[in-house]
PDB file of N, CA, C and O in Angstrom:
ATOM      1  N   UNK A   1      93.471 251.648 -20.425  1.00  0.00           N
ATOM      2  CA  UNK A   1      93.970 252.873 -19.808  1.00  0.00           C
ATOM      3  C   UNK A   1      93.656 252.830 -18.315  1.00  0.00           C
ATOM      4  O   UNK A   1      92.462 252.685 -18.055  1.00  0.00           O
ATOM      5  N   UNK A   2      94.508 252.928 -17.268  1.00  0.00           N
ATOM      6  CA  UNK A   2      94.194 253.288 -15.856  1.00  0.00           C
ATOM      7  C   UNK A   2      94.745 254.634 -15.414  1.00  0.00           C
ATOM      8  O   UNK A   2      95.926 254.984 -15.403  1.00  0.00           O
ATOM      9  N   UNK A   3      93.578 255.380 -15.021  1.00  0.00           N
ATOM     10  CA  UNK A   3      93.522 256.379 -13.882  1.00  0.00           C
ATOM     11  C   UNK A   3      93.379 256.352 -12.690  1.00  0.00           C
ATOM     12  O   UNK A   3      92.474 255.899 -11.989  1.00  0.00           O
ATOM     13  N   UNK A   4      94.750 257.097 -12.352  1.00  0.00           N
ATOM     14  CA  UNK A   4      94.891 257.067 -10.838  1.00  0.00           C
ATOM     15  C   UNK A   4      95.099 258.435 -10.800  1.00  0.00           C
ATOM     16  O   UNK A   4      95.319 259.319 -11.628  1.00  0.00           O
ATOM     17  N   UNK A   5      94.905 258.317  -9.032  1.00  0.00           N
ATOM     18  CA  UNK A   5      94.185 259.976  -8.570  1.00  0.00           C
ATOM     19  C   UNK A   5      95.910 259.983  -7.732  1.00  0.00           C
ATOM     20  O   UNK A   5      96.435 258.990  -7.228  1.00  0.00           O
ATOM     21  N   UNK A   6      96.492 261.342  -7.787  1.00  0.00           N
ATOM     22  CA  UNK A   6      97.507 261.047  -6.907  1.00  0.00           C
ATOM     23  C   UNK A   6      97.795 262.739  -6.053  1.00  0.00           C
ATOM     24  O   UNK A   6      98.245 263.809  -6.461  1.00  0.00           O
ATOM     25  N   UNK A   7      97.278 262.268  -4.739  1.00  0.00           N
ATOM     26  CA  UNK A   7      96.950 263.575  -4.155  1.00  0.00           C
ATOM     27  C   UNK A   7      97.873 264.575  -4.140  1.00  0.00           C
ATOM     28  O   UNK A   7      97.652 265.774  -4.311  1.00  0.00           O
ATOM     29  N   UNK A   8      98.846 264.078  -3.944  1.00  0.00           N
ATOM     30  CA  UNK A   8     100.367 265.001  -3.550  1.00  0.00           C
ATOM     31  C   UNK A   8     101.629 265.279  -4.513  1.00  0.00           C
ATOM     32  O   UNK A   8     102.810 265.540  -4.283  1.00  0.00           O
ATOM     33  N   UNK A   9     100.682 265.070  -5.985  1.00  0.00           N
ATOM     34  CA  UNK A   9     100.997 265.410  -7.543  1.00  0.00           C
ATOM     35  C   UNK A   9     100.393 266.733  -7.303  1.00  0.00           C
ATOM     36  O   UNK A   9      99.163 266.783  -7.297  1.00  0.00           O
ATOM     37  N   UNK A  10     101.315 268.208  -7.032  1.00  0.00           N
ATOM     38  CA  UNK A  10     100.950 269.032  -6.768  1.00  0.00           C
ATOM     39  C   UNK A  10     101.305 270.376  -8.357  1.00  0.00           C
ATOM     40  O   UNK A  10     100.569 271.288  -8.734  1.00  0.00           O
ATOM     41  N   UNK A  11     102.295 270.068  -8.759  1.00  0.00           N
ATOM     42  CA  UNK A  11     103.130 271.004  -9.597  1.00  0.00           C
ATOM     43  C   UNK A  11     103.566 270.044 -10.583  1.00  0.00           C
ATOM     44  O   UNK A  11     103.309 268.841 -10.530  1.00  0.00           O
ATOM     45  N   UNK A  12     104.410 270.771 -11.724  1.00  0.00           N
ATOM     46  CA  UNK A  12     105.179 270.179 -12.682  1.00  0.00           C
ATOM     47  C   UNK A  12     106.288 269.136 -12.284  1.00  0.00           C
ATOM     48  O   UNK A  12     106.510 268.104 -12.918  1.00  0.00           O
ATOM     49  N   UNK A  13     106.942 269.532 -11.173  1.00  0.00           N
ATOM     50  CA  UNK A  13     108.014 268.643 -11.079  1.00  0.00           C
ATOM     51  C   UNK A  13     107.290 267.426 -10.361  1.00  0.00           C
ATOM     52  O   UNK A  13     107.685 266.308 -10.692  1.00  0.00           O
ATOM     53  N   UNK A  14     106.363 267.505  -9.497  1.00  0.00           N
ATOM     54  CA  UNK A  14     105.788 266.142  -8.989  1.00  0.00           C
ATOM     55  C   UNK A  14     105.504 265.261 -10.136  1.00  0.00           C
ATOM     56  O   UNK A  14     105.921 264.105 -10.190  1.00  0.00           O
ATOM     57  N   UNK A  15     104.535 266.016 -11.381  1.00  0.00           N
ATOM     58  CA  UNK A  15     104.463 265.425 -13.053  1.00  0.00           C
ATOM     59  C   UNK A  15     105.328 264.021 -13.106  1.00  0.00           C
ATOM     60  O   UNK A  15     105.173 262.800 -13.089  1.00  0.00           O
ATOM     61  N   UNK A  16     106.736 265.432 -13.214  1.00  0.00           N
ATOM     62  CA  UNK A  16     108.132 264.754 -13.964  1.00  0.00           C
ATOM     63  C   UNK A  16     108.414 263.640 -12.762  1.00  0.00           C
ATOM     64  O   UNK A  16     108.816 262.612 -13.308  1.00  0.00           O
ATOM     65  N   UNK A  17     108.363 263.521 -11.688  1.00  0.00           N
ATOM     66  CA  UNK A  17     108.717 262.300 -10.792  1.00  0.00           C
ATOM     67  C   UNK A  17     107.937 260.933 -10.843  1.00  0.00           C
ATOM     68  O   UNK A  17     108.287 259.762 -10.698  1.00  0.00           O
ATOM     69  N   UNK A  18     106.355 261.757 -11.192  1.00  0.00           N
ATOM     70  CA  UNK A  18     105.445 260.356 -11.104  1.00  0.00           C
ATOM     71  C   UNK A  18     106.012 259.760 -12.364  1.00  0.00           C
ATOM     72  O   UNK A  18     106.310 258.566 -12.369  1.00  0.00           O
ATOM     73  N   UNK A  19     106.216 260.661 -13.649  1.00  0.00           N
ATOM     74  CA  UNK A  19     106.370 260.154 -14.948  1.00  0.00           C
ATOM     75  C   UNK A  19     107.673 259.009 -15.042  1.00  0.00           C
ATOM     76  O   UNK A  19     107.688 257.860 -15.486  1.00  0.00           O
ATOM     77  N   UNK A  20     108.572 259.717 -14.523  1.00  0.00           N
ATOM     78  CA  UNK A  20     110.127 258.800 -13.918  1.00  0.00           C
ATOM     79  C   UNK A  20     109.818 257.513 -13.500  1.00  0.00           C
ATOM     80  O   UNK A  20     110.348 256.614 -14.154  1.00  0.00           O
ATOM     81  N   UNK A  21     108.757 257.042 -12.147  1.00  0.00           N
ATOM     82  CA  UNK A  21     108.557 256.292 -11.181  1.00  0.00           C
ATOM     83  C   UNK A  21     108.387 255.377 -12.571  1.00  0.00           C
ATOM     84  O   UNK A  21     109.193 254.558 -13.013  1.00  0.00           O
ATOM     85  N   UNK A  22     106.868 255.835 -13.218  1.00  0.00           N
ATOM     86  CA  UNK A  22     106.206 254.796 -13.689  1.00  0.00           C
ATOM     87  C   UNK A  22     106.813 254.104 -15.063  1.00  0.00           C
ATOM     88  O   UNK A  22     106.522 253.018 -15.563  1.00  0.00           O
ATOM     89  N   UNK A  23     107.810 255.164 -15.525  1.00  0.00           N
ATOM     90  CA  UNK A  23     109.028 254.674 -16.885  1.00  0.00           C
ATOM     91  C   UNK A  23     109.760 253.017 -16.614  1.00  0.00           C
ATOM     92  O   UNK A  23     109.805 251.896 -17.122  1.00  0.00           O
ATOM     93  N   UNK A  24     110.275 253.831 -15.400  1.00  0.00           N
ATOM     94  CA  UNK A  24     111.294 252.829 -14.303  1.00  0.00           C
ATOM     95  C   UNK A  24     110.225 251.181 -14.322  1.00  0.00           C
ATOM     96  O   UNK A  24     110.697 250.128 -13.895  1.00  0.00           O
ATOM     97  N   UNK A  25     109.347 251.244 -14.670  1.00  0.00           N
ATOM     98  CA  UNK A  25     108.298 250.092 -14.480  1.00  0.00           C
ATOM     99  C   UNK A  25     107.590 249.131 -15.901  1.00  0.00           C
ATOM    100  O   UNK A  25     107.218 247.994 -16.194  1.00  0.00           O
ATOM    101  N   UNK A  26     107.760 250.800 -16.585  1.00  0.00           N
ATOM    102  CA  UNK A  26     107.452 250.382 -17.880  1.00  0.00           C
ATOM    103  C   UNK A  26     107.966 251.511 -18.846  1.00  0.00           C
ATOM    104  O   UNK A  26     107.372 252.572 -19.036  1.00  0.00           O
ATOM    105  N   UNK A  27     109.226 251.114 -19.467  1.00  0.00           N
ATOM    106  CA  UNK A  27     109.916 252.036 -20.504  1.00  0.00           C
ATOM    107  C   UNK A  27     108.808 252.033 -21.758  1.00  0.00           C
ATOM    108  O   UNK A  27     109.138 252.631 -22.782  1.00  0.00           O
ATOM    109  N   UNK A  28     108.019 251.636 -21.727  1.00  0.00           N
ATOM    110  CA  UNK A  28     106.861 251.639 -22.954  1.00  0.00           C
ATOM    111  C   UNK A  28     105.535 252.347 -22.766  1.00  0.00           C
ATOM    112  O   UNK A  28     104.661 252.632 -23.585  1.00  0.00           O
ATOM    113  N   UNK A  29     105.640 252.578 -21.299  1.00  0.00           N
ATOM    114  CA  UNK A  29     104.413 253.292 -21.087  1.00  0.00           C
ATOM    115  C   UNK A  29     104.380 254.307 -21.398  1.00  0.00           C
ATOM    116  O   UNK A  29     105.390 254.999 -21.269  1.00  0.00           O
ATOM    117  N   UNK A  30     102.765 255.027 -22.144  1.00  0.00           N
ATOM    118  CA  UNK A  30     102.418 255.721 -22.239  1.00  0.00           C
ATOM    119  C   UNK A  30     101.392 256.238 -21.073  1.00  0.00           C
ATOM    120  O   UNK A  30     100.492 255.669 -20.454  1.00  0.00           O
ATOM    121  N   UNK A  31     102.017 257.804 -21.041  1.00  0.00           N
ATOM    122  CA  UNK A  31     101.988 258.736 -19.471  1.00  0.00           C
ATOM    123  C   UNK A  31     101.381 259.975 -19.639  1.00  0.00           C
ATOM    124  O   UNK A  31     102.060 260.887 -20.110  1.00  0.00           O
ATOM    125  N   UNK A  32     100.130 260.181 -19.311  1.00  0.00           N
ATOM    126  CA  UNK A  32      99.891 261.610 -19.633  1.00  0.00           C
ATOM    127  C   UNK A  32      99.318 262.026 -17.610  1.00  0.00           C
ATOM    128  O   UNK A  32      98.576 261.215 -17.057  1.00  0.00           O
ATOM    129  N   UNK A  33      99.766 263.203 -16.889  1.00  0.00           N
ATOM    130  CA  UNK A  33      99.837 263.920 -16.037  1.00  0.00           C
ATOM    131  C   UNK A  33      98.942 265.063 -16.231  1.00  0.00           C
ATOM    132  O   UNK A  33      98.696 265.616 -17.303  1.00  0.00           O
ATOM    133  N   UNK A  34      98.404 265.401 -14.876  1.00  0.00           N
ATOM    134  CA  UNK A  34      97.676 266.822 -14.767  1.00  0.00           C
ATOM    135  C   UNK A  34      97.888 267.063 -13.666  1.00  0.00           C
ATOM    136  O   UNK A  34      97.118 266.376 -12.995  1.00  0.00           O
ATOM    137  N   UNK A  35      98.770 267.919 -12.780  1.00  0.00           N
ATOM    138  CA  UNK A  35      98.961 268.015 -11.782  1.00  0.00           C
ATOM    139  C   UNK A  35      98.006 269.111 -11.102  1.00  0.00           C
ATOM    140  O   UNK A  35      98.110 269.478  -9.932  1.00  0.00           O
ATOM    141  N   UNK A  36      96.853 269.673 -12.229  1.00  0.00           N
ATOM    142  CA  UNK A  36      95.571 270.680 -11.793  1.00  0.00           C
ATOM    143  C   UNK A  36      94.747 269.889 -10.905  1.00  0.00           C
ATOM    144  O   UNK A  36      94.417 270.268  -9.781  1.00  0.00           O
ATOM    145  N   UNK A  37      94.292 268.353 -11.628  1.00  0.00           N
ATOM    146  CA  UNK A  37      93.489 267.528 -11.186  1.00  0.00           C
ATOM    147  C   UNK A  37      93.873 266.455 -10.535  1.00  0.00           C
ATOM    148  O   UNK A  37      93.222 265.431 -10.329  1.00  0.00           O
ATOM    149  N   UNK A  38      94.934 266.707 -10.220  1.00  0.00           N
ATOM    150  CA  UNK A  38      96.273 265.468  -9.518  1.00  0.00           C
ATOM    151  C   UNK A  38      95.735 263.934 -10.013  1.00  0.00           C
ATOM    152  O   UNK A  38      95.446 263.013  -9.249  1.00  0.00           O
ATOM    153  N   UNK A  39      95.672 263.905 -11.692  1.00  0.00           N
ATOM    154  CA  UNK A  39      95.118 262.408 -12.301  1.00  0.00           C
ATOM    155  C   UNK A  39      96.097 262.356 -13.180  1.00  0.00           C
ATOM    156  O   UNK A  39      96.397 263.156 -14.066  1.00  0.00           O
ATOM    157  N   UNK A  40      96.632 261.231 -12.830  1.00  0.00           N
ATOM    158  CA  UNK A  40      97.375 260.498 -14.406  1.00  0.00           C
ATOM    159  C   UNK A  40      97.134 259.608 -14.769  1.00  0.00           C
ATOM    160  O   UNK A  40      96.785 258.739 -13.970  1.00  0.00           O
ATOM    161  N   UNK A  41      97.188 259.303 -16.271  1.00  0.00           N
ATOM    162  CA  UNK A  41      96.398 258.223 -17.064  1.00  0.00           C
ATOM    163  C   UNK A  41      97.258 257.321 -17.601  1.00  0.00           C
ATOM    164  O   UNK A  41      98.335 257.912 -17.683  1.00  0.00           O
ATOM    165  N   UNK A  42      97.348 256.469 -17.917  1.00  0.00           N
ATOM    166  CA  UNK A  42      98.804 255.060 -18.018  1.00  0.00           C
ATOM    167  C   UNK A  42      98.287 254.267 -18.790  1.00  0.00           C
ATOM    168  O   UNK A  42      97.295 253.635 -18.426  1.00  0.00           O
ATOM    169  N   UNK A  43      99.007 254.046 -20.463  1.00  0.00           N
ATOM    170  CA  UNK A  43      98.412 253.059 -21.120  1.00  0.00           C
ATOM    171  C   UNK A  43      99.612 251.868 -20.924  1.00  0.00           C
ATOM    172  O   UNK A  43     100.645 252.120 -21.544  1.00  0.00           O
ATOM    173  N   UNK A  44      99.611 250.924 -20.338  1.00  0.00           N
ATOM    174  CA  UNK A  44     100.819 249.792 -19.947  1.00  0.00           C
ATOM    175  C   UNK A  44     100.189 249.133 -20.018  1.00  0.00           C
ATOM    176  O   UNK A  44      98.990 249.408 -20.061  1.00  0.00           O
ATOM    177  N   UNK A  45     100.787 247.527 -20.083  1.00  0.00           N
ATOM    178  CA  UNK A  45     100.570 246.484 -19.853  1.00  0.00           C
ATOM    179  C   UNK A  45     100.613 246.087 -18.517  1.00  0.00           C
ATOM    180  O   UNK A  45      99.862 245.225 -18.060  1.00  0.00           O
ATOM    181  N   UNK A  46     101.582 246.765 -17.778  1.00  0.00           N
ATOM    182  CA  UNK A  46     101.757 246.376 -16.642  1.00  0.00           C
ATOM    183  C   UNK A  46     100.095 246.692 -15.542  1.00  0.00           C
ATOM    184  O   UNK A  46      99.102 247.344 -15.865  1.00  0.00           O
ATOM    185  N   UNK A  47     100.385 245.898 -14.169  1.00  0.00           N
ATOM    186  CA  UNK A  47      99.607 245.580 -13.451  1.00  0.00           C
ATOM    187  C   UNK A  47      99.066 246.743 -12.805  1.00  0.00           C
ATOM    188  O   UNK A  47     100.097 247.139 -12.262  1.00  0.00           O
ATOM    189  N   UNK A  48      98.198 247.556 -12.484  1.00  0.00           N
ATOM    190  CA  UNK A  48      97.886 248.358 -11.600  1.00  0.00           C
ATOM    191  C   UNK A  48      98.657 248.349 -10.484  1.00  0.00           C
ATOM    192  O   UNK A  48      99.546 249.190 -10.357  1.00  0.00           O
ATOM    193  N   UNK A  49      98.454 247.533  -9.663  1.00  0.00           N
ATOM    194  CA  UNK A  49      98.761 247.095  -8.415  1.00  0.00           C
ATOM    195  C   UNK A  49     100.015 247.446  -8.507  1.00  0.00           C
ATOM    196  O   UNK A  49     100.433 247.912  -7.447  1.00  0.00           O
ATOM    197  N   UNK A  50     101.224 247.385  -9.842  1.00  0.00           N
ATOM    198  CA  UNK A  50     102.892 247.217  -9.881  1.00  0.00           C
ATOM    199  C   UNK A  50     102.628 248.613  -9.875  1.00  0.00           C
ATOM    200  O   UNK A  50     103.031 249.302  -8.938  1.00  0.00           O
ATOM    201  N   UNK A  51     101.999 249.096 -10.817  1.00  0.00           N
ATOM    202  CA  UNK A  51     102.126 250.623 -10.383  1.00  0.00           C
ATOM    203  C   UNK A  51     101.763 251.136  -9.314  1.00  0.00           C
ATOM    204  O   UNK A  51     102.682 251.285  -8.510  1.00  0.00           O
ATOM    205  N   UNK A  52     100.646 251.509  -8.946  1.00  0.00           N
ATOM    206  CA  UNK A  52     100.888 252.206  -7.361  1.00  0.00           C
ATOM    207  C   UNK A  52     102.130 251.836  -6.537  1.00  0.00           C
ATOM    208  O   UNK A  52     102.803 252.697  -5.971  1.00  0.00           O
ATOM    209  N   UNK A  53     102.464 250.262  -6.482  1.00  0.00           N
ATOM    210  CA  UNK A  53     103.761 250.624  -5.740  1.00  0.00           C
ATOM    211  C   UNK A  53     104.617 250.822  -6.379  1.00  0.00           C
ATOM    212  O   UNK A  53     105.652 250.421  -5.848  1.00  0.00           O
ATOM    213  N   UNK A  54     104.814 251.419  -7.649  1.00  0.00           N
ATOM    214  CA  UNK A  54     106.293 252.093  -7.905  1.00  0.00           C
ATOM    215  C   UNK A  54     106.292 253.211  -7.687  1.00  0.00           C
ATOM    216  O   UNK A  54     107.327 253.854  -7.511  1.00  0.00           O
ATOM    217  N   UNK A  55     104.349 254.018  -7.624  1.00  0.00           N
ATOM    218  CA  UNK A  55     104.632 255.451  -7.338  1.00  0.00           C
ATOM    219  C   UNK A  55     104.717 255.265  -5.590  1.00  0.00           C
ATOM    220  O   UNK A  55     105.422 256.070  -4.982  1.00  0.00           O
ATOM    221  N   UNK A  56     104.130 254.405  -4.974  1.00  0.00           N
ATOM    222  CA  UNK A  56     104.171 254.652  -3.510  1.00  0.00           C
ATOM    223  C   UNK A  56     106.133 254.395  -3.054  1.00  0.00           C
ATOM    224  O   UNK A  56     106.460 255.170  -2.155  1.00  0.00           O
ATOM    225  N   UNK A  57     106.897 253.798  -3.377  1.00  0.00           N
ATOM    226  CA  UNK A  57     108.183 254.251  -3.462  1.00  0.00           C
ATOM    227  C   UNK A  57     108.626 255.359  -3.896  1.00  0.00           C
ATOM    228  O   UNK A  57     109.699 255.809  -3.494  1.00  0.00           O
ATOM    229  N   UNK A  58     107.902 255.954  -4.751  1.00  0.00           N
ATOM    230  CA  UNK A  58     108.455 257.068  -5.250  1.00  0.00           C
ATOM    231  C   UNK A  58     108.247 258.173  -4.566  1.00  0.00           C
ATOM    232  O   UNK A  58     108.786 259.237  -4.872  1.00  0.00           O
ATOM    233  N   UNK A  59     107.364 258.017  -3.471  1.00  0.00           N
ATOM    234  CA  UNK A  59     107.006 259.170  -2.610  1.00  0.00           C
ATOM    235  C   UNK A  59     104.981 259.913  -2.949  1.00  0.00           C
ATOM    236  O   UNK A  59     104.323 260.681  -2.247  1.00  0.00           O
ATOM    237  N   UNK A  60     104.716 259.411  -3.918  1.00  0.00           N
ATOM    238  CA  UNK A  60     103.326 259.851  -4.471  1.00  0.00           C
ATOM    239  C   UNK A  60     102.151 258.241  -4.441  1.00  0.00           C
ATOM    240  O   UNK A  60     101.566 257.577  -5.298  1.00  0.00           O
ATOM    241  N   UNK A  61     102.253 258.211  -3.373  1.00  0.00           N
ATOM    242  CA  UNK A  61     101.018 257.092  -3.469  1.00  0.00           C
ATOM    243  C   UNK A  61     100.204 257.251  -4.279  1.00  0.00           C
ATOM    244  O   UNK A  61     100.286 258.420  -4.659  1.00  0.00           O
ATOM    245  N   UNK A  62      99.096 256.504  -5.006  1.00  0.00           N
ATOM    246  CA  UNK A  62      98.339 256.678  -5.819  1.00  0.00           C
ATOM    247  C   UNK A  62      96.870 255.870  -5.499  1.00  0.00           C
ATOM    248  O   UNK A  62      97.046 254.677  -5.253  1.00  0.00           O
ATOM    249  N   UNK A  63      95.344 256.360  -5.460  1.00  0.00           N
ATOM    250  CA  UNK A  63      94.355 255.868  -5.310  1.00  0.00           C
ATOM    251  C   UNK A  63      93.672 255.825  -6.847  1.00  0.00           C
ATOM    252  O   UNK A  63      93.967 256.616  -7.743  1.00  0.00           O
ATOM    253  N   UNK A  64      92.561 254.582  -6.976  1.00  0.00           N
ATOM    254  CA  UNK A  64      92.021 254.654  -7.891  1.00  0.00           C
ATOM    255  C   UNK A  64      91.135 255.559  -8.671  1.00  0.00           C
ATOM    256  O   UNK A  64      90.016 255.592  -8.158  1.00  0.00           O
ATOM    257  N   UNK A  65      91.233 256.249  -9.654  1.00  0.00           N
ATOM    258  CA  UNK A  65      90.104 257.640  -9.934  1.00  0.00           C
ATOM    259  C   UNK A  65      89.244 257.615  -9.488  1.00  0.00           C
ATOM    260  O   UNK A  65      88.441 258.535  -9.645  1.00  0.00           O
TER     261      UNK A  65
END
């Protein structure tokens, strides 16, 4: 599981965008969002690293929890 902190995950629809970004990367990932604690948690195979930059394209950079 990786948690990333994503500051400017402010509301629901930021949620639904990070959730989009990181689909687009991995249609298998499992995605859970809190836009209270601006943390989302990602069970993928894929690379950390591939993720942050699919959310940093997406407009929501992402730092490590």
């Amino acid at each position: 599981m990786i948690t990333l902190t994503i500051p400017n995950m402010t509301c629901g629809g930021c949620a639904k965008s990070v959730t989009k970004a990181l689909l687009n990367v991995d249609a298998q990932a499992q995605i859970e969002t809190d836009p209270t604690t601006r943390k989302v948690q990602v069970k993928s195979n894929i690379e950390e690293s591939t993720l942050r930059t699919a959310l940093s394209a997406a407009g929501y950079p992402a730092d490590p929890a």
